[in-house]
C-alpha positions as CSV (number, residue, x, y, z in Angstrom):
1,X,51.0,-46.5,-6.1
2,X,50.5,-42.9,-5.7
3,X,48.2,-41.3,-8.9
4,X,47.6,-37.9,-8.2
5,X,48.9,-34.5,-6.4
6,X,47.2,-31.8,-4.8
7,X,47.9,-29.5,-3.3
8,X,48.3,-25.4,-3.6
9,X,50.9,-23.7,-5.6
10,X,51.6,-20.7,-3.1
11,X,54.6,-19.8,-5.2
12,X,52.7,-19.0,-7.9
13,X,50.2,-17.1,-5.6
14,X,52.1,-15.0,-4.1
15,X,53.6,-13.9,-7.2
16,X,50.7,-11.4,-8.1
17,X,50.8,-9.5,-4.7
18,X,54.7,-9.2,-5.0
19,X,54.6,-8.0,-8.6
20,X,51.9,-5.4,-7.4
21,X,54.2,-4.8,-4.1
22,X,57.2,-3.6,-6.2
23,X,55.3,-1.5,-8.1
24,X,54.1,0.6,-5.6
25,X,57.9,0.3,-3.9
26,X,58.8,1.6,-6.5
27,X,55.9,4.5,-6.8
28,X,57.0,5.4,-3.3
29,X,61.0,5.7,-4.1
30,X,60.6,8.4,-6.8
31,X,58.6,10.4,-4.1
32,X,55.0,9.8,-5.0
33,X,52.1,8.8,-3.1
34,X,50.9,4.9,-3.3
35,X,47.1,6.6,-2.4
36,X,47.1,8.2,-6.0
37,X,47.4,5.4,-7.6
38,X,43.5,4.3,-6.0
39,X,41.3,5.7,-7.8
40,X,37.3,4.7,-8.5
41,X,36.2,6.2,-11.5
42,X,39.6,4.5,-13.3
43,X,38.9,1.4,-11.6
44,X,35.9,1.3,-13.2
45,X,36.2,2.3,-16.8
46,X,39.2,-0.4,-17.1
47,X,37.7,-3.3,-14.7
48,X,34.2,-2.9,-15.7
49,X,35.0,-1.9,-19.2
50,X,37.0,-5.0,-19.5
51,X,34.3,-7.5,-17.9
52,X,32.0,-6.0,-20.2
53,X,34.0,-6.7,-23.5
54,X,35.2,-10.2,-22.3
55,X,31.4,-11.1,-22.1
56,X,30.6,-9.6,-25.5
57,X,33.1,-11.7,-26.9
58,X,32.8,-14.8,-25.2
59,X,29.6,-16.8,-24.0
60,X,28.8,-16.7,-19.8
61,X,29.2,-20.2,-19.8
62,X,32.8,-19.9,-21.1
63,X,33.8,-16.9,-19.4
64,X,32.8,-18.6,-16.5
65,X,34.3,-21.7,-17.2
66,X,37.7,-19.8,-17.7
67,X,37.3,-18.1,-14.1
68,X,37.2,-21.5,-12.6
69,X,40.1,-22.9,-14.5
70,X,42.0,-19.8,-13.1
71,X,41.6,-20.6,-9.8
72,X,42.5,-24.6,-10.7
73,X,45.6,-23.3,-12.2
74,X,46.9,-22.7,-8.9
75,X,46.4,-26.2,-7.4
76,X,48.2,-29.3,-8.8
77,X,46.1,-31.7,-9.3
78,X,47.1,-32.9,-12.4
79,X,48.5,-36.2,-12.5
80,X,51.8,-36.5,-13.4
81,X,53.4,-38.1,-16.2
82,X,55.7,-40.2,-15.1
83,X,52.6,-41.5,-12.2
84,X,50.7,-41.9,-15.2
85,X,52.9,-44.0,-17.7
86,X,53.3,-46.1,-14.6
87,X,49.2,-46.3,-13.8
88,X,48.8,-47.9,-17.8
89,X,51.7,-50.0,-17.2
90,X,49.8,-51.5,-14.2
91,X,46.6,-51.8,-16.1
92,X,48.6,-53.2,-18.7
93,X,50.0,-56.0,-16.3
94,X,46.8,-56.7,-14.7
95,X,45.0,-57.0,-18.7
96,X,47.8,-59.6,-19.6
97,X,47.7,-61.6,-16.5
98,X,44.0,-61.9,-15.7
99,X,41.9,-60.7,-18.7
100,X,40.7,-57.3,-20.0
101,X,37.8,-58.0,-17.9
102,X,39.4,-57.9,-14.7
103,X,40.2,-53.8,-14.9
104,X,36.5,-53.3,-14.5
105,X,36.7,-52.7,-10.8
106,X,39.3,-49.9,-12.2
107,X,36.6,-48.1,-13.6
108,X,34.9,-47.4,-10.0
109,X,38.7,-45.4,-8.3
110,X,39.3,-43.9,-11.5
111,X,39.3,-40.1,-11.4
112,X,40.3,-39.3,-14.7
113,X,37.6,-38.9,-16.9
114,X,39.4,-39.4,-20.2
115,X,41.0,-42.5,-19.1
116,X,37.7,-44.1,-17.7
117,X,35.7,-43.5,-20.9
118,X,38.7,-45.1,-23.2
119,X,38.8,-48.0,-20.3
120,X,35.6,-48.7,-20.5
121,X,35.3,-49.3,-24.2
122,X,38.5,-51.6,-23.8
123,X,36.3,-53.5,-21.4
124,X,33.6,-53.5,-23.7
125,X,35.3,-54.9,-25.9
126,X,35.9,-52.2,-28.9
127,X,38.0,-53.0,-31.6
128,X,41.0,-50.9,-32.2
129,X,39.8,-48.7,-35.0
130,X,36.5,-47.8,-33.4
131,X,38.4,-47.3,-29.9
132,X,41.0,-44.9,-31.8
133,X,38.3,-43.2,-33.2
134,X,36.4,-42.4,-30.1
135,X,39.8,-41.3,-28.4
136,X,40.5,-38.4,-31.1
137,X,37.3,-37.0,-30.7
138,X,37.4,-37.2,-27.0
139,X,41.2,-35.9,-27.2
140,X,39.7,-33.1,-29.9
141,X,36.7,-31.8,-27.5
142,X,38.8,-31.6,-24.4
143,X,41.8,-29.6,-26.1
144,X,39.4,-27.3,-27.6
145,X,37.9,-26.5,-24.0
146,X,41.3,-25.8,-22.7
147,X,42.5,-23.2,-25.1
148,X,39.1,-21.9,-25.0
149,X,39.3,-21.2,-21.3
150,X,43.1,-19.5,-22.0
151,X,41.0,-17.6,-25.2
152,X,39.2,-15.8,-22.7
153,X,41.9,-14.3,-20.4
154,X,44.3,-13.3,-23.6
155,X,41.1,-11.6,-24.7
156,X,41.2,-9.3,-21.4
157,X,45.0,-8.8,-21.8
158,X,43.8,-7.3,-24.9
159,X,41.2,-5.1,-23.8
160,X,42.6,-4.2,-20.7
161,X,45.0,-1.5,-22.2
162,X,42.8,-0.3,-24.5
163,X,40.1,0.7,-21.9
164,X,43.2,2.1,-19.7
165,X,43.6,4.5,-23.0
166,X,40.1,5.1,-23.1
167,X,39.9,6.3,-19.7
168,X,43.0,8.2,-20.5
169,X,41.4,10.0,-23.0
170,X,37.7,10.6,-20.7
171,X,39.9,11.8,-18.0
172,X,42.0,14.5,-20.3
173,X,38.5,15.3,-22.0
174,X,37.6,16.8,-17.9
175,X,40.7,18.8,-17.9
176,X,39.8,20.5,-20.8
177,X,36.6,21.5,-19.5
178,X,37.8,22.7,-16.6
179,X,41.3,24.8,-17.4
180,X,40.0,28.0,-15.9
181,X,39.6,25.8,-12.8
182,X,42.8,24.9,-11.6
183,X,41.8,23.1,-8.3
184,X,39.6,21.1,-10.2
185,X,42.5,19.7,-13.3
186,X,43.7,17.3,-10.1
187,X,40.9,14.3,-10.8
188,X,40.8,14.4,-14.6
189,X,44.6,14.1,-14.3
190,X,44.8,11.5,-12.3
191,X,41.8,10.1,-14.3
192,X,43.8,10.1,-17.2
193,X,47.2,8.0,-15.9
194,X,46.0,5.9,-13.4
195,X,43.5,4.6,-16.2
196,X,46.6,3.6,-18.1
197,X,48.4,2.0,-15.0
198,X,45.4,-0.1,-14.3
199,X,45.1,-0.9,-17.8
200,X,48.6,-2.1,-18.7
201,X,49.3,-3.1,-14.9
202,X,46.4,-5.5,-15.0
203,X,47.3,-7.2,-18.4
204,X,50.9,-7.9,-17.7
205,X,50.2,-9.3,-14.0
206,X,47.1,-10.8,-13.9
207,X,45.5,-11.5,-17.5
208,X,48.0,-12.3,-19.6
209,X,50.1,-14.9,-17.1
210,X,46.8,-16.3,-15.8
211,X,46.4,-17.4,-19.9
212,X,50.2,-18.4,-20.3
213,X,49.0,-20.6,-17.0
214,X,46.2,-22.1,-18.9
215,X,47.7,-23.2,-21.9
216,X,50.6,-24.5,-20.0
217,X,47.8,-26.5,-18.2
218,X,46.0,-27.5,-21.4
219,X,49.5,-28.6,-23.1
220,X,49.7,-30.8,-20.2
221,X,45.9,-32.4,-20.7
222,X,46.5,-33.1,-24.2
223,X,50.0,-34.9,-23.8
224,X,48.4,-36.8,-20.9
225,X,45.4,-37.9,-23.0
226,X,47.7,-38.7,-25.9
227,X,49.8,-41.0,-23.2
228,X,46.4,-42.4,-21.8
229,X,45.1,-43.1,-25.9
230,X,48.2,-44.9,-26.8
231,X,48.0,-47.2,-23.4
232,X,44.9,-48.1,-23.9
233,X,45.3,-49.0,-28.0
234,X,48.2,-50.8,-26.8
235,X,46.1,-52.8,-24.0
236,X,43.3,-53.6,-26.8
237,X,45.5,-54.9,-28.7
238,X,46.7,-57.5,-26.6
239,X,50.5,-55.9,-26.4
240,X,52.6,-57.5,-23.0
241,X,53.4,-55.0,-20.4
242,X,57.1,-54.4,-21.3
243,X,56.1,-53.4,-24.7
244,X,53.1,-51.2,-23.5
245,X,56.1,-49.6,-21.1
246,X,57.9,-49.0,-24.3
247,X,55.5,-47.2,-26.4
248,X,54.7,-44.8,-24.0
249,X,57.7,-44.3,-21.9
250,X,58.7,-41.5,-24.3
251,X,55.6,-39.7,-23.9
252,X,56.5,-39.7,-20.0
253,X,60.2,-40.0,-19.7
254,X,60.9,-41.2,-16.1
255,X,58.6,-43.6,-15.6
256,X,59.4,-46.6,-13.1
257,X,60.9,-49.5,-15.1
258,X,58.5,-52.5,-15.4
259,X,60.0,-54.7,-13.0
260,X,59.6,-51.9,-10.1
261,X,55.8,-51.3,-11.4
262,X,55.0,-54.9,-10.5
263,X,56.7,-55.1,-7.5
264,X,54.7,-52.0,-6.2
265,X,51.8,-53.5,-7.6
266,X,52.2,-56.8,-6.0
267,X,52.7,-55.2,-2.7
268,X,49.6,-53.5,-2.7
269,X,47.1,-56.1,-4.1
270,X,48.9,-59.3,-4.0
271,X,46.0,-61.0,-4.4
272,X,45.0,-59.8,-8.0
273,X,48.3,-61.0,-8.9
274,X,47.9,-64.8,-7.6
């Protein structure tokens, strides 16, 4: 029974480079040059600027923690729900036929590290309330980590503008020093906009989808940890299979029906199921 996916979402990573791509298209088609738009001393002011504030704000452990969850957010390797309802269903099949005891080898293949905590206090034998407890504050500590990690990019969609008006403003500060200079107005100029493309450019592109990525990714974590909670309270209390299907099929509409989950889980361990 398949339980997880992997593999990289190259939809989703091309979509940066095609987003940049049409906007330099479209630099080109009303006659300007894509090479003004590359400029160092902007760069700098918004990108470094930016990396600076995001670090003032947030711990190195977090902002670090959020650059790795960027870079997961374009691999799926979240289980999926329906995979999922059917993986409890098959604990729950193997609980009712051979003993809580008997999903201890679980514990060994099990990646998820939610699910393997909660089974393992079903195997120790925790009663429902102390189980139920452990679960929310498990569920609690892992939702906070994910919105934390989608805090920290929002916070540089935030920034990222502003700095792109600061450098604005530094590069319209070196035109006024130099009006009696014409040949010298050309880099404050281009100072002052390109400051402002990077700025808004890098929010609405990078930052800010990166974050809706996240919490996208973090909804998904706490729904699957609420399915994987309410399995496992069902499987502690004793419930039979079918009615462990029915509690959390709504949680992961499409799930296999029962019948098919034993069949599937006959086939590949028949003799667990003797």
């Amino acid at each position: 029974m398949p339980r997880w996916v992997s593999r990289a979402d190259f939809a989703s990573l091309a979509a940066v480079p095609v987003g940049v791509l049409c906007i330099l298209v479209g630099q080109k088609l009303q006659g300007g040059n894509v090479s003004a738009l590359l400029h160092g001393a902007a760069a700098l002011i918004v990108f470094g600027g930016t990396a600076g504030a995001v670090l003032l704000s947030h711990s190195p452990g977090h902002t670090v923690r959020a650059l790795g969850s960027a870079f997961k957010t374009f691999r799926h390797e979240a289980r999926q729900m329906p995979a999922l309802g059917a993986r409890m269903t098959a604990l729950a099949m193997r609980a009712h036929r051979r003993g809580i005891q008997a999903l201890e080898p679980e514990l060994a293949d099990e990646r998820d590290a939610f699910l393997r905590s909660g089974l393992s206090l079903v195997i120790d034998g925790a009663s429902g309330r102390e189980l139920g407890q452990v679960l929310a504050v498990e569920r609690h500590a892992a939702d906070t980590q994910d919105e934390a990690c989608a805090r920290v990019w929002e916070s540089a969609a935030g920034y990222a503008p502003t700095l792109g008006i600061l450098g604005a403003v530094l590069g319209l500060i070196e035109v006024m020093q130099h009006l009696r200079s014409p040949e010298a107005l050309g880099t404050g100029i281009a100072t002052a906009f390109v400051s402002t493309v990077y700025g808004v450019a890098s929010a609405n592109l990078l930052f800010l989808p990166i974050a809706g990525r996240l919490r996208e990714r973090a909804a998904l974590g706490s729904r699957q940890r609420e399915l994987i909670a309410e399995g496992l309270l069902a499987i502690s209390d004793g419930a039979s299979p079918r009615l462990v299907a029915d509690r959390i099929r709504p949680l992961a509409p499409g799930t296999p029906p029962v019948e098919e989950i034993a069949a599937r889980l006959h086939a590949a361990v028949p003799q667990r199921l003797a």
